[in-house]
C-alpha positions as CSV (number, residue, x, y, z in Angstrom):
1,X,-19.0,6.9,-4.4
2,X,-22.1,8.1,-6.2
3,X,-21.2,7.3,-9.5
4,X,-20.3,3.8,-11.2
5,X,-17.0,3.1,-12.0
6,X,-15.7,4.3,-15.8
7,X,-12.4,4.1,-14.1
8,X,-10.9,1.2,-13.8
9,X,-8.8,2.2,-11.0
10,X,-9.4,2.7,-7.5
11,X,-6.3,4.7,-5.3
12,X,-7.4,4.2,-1.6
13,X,-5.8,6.4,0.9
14,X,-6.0,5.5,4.4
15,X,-5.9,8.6,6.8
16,X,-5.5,9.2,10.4
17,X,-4.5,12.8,11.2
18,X,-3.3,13.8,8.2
19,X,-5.2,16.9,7.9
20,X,-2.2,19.6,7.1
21,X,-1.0,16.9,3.8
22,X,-4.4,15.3,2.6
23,X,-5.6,18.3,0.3
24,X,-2.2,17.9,-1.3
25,X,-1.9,14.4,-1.9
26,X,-5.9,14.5,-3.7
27,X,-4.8,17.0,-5.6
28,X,-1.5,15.3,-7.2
29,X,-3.0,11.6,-7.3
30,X,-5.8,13.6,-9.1
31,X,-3.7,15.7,-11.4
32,X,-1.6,12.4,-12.0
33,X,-4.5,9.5,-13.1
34,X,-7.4,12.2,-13.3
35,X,-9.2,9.1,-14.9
36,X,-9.4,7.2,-11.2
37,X,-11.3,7.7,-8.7
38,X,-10.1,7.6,-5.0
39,X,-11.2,6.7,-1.9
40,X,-9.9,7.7,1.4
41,X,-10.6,5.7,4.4
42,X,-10.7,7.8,7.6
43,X,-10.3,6.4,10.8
44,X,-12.4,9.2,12.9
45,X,-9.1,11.5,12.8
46,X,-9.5,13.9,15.8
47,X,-7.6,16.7,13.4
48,X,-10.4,16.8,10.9
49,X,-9.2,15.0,8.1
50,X,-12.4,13.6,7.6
51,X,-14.1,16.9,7.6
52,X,-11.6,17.8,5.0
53,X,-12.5,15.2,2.3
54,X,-16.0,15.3,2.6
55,X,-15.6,19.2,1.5
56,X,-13.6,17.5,-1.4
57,X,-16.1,15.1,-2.1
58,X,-18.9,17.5,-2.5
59,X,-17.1,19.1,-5.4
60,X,-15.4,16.0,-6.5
61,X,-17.6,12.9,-7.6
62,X,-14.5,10.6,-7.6
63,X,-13.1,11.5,-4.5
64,X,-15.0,9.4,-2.0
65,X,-14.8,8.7,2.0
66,X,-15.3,5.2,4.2
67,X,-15.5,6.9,7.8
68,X,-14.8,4.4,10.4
69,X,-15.5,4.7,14.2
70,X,-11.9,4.6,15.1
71,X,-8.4,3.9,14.4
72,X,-8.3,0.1,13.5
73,X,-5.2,-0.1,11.9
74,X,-4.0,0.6,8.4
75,X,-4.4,-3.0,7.2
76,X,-7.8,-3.0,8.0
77,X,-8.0,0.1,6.1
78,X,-6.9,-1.2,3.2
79,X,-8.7,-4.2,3.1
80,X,-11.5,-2.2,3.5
81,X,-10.9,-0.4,0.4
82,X,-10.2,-3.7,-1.5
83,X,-13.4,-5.3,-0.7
84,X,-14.5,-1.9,-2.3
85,X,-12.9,-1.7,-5.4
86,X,-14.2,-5.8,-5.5
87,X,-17.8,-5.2,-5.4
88,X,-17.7,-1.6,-8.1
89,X,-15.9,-4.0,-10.2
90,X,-12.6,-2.2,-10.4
91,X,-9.4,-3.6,-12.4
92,X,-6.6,-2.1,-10.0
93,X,-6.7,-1.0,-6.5
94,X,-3.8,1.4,-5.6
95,X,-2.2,1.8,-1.9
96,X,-0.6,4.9,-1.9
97,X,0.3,6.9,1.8
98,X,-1.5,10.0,2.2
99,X,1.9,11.8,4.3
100,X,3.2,12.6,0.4
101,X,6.5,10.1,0.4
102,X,4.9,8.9,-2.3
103,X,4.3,10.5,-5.9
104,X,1.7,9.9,-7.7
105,X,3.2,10.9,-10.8
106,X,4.8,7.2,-10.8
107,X,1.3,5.8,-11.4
108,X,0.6,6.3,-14.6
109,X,3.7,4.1,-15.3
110,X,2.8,1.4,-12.7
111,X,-0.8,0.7,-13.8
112,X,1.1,0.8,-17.8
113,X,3.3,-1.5,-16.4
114,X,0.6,-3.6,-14.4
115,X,-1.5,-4.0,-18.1
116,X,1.5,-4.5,-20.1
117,X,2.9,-7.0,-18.3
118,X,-0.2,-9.0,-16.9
119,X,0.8,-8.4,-13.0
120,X,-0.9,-9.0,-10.2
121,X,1.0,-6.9,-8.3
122,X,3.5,-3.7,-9.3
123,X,5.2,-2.6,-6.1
124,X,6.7,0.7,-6.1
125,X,10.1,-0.2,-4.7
126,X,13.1,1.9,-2.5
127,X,15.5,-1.4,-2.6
128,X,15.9,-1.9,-6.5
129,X,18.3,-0.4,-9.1
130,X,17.0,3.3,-9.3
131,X,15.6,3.6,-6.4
132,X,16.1,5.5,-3.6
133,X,15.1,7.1,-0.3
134,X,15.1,10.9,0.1
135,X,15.8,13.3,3.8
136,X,16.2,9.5,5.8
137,X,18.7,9.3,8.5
138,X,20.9,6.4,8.5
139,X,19.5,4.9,11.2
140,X,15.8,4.8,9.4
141,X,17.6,3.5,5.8
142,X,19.6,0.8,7.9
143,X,16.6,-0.6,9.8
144,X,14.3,-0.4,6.4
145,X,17.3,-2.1,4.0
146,X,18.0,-4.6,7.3
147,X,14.1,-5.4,7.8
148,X,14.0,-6.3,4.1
149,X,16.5,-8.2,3.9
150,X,15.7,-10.6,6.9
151,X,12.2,-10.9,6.2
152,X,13.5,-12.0,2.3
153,X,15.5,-14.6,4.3
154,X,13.4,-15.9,6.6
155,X,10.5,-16.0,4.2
156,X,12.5,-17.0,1.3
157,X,11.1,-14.2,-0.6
158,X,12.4,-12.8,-3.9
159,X,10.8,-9.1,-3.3
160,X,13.2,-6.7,-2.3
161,X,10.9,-4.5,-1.2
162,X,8.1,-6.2,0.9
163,X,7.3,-4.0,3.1
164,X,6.9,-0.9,1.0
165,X,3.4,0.8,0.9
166,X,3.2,2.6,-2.8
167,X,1.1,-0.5,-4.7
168,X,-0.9,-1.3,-7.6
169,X,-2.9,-4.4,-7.2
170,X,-4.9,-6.7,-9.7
171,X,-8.1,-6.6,-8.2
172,X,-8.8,-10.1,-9.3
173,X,-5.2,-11.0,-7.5
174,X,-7.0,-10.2,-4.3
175,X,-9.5,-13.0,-4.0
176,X,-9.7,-14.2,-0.7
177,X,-7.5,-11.8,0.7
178,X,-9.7,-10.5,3.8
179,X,-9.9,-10.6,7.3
180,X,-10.4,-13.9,7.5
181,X,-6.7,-15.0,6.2
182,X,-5.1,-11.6,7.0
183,X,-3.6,-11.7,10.6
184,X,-1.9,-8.4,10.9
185,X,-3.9,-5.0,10.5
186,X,-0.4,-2.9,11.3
187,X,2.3,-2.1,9.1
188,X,3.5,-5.7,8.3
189,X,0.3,-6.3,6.3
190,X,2.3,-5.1,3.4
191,X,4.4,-7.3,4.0
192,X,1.5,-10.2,4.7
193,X,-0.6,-9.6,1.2
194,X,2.7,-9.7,-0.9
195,X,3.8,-12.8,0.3
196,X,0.7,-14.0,0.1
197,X,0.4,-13.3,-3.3
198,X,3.9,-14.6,-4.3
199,X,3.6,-18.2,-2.7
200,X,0.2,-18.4,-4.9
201,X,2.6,-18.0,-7.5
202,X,1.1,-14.5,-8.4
203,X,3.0,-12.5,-10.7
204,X,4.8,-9.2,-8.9
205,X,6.5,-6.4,-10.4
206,X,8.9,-3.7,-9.0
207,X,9.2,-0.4,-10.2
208,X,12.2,2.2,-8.9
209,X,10.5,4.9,-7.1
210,X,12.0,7.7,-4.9
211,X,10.7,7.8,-1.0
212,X,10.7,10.9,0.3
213,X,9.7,11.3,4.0
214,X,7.4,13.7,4.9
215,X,7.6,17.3,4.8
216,X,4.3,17.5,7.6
217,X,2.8,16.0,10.4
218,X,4.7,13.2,12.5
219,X,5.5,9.7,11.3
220,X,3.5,7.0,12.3
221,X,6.3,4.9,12.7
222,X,7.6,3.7,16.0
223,X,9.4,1.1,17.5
224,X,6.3,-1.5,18.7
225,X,5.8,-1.5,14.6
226,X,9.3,-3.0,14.2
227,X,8.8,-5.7,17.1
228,X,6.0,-6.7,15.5
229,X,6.8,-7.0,12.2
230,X,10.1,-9.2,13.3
231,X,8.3,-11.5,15.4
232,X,5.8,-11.9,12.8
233,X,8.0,-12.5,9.8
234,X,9.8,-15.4,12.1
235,X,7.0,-16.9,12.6
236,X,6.2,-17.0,9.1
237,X,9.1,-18.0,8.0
238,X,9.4,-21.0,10.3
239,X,6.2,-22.3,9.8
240,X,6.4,-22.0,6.1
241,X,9.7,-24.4,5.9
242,X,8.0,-26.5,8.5
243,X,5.5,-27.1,5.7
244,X,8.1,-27.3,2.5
245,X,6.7,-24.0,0.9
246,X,9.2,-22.5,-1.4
247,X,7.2,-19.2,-2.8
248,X,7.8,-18.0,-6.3
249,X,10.5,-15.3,-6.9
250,X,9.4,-11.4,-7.8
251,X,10.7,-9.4,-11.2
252,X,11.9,-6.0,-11.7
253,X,10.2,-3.3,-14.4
């Protein structure tokens, strides 16, 4: 970033071969909260994704890139671009997938609703009363609606949609959320930070979005990123009755 921040929202896109959707998805988070600037953290994608948004960036001064030497996970990508909206004194950091699910036209009402409302955290969620998930197989919505709702049991969680990856943080929220206390750097770090945030009594948010899969590229998805997250959340969840915790419940917009 070369210039300081009059925005007071940072959108952070991590990327790892997403060169045939990223000039796409800069364009609509652009078009949709032209007043933010964005960041896209690139983990040396061999398809030239980088490549891509440093083209952008040259013509752009709020598009921005982190490059990194390698793929090191999309949690780590994140928390990279949290420690950067920290220290350019942002007020919200957006995660947002750069594959397009997401639309960033919903922003504008999740940061509104993120102000209004004094949230830490406004998650934009599949699982609540208008929500919904768009060209899914069964299979994909069973094991998404099923994962939910075991990792809300296990950890005693009132989100119903934890593990979803369309977000707009308090910045201030994330204090001490780094690699030091973050253990996963996978796919259940969304599902890490918002618990995290809810047992410290933080106050979280979900908004009805629609999640539409991808229209490019292939899915990072796979079945090692379900293990994990199940073993995970069981651990989790054990250890956190072992210790009494009960963690604070999460509202709807």
């Amino acid at each position: 970033m070369t210039r300081e921040p009059a925005s007071r929202v940072l959108v952070v896109l991590p990327t790892y071969n997403e060169a045939g959707s990223i000039r796409a998805i800069i364009d609509r988070v652009r078009a949709a909260v032209p007043e933010a600037d964005l960041l896209v953290v690139d983990d040396a994608s061999p398809d030239g994704t980088g490549a891509i948004v440093d083209e952008l960036a040259a013509i752009d001064p709020a598009v921005g890139v982190l490059h990194r030497s390698g793929k090191q996970g999309l949690g780590s990508a994140y928390l990279a671009g949290f420690a950067r909206a920290r220290a350019a004194g942002y007020r919200y950091v957006v995660e947002i997938d750069a594959d397009g699910s997401h639309d960033p036209a919903e922003l504008p009402t999740m940061i509104a609703l993120a102000e209004a409302q004094s949230a830490d955290l406004v998650i934009g969620s599949r699982w609540v009363p208008g929500g919904s998930v768009v060209n899914w197989p069964w299979l994909r919505r069973a094991i998404s609606r099923s994962g939910n709702r075991y990792a809300g049991r296990l950890l005693r969680s009132g989100i119903a949609d934890i593990t979803a990856g369309f977000r707009v943080y308090r910045v201030t929220a994330l204090e001490g959320v780094d690699d030091a206390v973050v253990s996963s750097h996978g796919y259940c770090f969304q599902v890490e930070t918002a618990w995290m945030l809810e047992r410290a009594g933080k106050r979280i948010l979900e908004h009805p979005i629609a999640f539409v899969e991808r229209a490019s590229g292939r899915s990072k998805m796979h079945a090692g990123i379900v293990a994990e997250a199940l073993w995970r959340v069981t651990a989790w969840g054990v250890r956190d009755r072992l210790r009494g915790r009960a963690p604070v419940g999460a509202s709807r917009s």
